[in-house]
C-alpha positions in Angstrom: 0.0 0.0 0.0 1.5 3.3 -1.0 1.9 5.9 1.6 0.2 8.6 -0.4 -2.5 7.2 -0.8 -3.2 6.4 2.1 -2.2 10.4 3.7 -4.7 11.3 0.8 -7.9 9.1 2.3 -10.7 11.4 4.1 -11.2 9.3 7.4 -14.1 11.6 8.7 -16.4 8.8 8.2 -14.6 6.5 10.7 -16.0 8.5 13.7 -17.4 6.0 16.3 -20.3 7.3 18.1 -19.9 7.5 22.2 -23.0 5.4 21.9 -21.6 2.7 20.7 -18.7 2.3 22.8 -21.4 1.0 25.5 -21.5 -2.5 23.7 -18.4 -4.3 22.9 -19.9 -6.7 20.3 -21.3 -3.3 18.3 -17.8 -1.9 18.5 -16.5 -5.0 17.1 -18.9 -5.0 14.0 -18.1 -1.6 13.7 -14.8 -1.5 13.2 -15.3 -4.4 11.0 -17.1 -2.9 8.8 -15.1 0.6 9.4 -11.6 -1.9 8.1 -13.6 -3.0 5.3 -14.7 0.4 4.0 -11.2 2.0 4.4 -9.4 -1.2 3.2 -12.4 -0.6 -0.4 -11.2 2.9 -0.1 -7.5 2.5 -0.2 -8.0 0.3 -3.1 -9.7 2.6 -5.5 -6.9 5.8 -4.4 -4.0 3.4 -5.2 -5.9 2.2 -8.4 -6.7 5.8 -9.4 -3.6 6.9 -8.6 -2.0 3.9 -10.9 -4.6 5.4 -13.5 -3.6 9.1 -13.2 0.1 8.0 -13.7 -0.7 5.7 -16.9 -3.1 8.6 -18.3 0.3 11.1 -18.2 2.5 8.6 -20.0 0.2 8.1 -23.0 -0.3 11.7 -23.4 3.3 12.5 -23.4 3.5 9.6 -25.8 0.7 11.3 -28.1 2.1 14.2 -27.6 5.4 13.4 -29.2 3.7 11.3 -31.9 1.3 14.0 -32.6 4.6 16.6 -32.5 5.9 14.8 -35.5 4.9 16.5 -39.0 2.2 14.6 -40.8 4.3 13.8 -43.8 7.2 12.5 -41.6 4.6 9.8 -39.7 5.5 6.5 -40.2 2.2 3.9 -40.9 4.1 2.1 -37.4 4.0 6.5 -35.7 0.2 5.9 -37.2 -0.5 3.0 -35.8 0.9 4.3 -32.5 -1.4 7.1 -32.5 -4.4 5.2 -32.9 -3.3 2.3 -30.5 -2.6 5.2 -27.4 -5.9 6.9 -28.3 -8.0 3.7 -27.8 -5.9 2.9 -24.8 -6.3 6.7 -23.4 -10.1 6.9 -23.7 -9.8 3.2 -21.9 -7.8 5.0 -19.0 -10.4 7.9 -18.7 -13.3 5.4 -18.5 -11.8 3.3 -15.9 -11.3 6.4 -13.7 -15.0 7.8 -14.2 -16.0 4.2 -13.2 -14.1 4.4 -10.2 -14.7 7.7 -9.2 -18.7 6.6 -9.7 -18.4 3.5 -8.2 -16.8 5.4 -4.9 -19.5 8.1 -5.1 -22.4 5.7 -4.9 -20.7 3.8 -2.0 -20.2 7.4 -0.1 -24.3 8.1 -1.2 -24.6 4.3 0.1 -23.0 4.9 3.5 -24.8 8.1 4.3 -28.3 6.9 3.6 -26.8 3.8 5.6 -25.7 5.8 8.4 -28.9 8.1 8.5 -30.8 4.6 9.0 -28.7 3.5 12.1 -29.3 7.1 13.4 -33.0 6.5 13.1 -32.7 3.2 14.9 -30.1 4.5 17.7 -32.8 7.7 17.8 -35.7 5.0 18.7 -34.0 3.2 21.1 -33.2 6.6 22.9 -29.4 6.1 22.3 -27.8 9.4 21.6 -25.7 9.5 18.5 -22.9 12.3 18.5 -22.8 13.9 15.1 -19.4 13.3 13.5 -16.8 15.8 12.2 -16.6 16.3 8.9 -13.4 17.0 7.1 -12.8 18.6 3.7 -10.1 17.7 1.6 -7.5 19.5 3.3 -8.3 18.2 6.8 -10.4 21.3 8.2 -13.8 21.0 9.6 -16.7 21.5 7.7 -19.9 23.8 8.0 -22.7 21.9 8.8 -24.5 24.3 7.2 -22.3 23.8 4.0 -22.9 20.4 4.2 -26.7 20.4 4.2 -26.4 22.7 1.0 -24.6 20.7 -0.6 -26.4 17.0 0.2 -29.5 19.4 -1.0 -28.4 20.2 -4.5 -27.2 16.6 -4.7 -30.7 15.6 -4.0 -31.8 18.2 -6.1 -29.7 16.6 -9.2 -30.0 13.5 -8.4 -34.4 14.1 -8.6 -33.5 16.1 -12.0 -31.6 13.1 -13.6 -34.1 10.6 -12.7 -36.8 12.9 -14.6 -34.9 13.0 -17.5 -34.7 9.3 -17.4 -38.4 9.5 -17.7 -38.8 12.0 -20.3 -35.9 9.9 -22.5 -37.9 6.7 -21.4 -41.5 8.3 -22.6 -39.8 9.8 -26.3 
């Protein structure tokens, strides 16, 4: 496991609630689950880093190919060109497959944890409200926050409507 990606990793999410520390078993499960999440999330960084770094060699590759002047292309420089294209557009899809595939997980997780909130909130267990990180490690505005799960909601509603419409057409 590379050390960068792992200093990269948002860990705000691993937040156990006091709650739970009550009850061994749950803390168990918890962190569990908590190792298999990170362990999923460690994964995809080193993977998208390995993507990111393949992604700059072919376009330095193309780059030099496409340098060359047209009449001094070889059909081999040609053939090149073509065969670092299809693998480019190959790289690029793999990362936006990734980076969805860890976007619906985070979605996942939320609506997850909002759900064991609801539960811990009808058994009359308090549940402390994590902090949330951005990017560079400072806190984040709850306030923020809500605005931005709202918009997401808001797009997400949109999108599915479209589907419609596209489905009706």
């Amino acid at each position: 496991m590379c050390h960068k990606c792992v200093a990269s990793l948002p860990l705000a999410h691993l937040h156990l609630p006091a709650c739970l520390h009550r009850d061994c078993l749950s803390v168990s499960w918890v962190c569990v689950v908590q190792h298999a999440l990170l362990t999923d999330l460690i994964i995809c960084s080193c993977r998208q880093q390995a993507l990111e770094e393949r992604q700059a060699d072919i376009e330095y590759e193309l780059r030099a190919l496409l340098s060359k002047q047209e009449h001094l292309k070889t059909d081999e420089d040609k053939t090149k060109e073509e065969e670092l294209l299809d693998e480019l557009v190959a790289v690029v899809d793999e990362r936006n497959r990734i980076v969805q595939s860890m976007d619906e997980d985070r979605v996942r997780h939320e609506e997850e944890d909002k759900e064991i909130a609801e539960v811990l909130t009808v058994k009359g267990l308090a549940l402390d409200e994590p902090e949330v990180l951005d990017r560079k490690g400072k806190k984040k505005d709850k306030k923020d926050r809500d605005r931005r799960e709202e918009k997401k909601d808001r797009k997400e509603k949109e999108r599915k409507e479209e589907k419609k419409k596209g489905k009706k057409k």
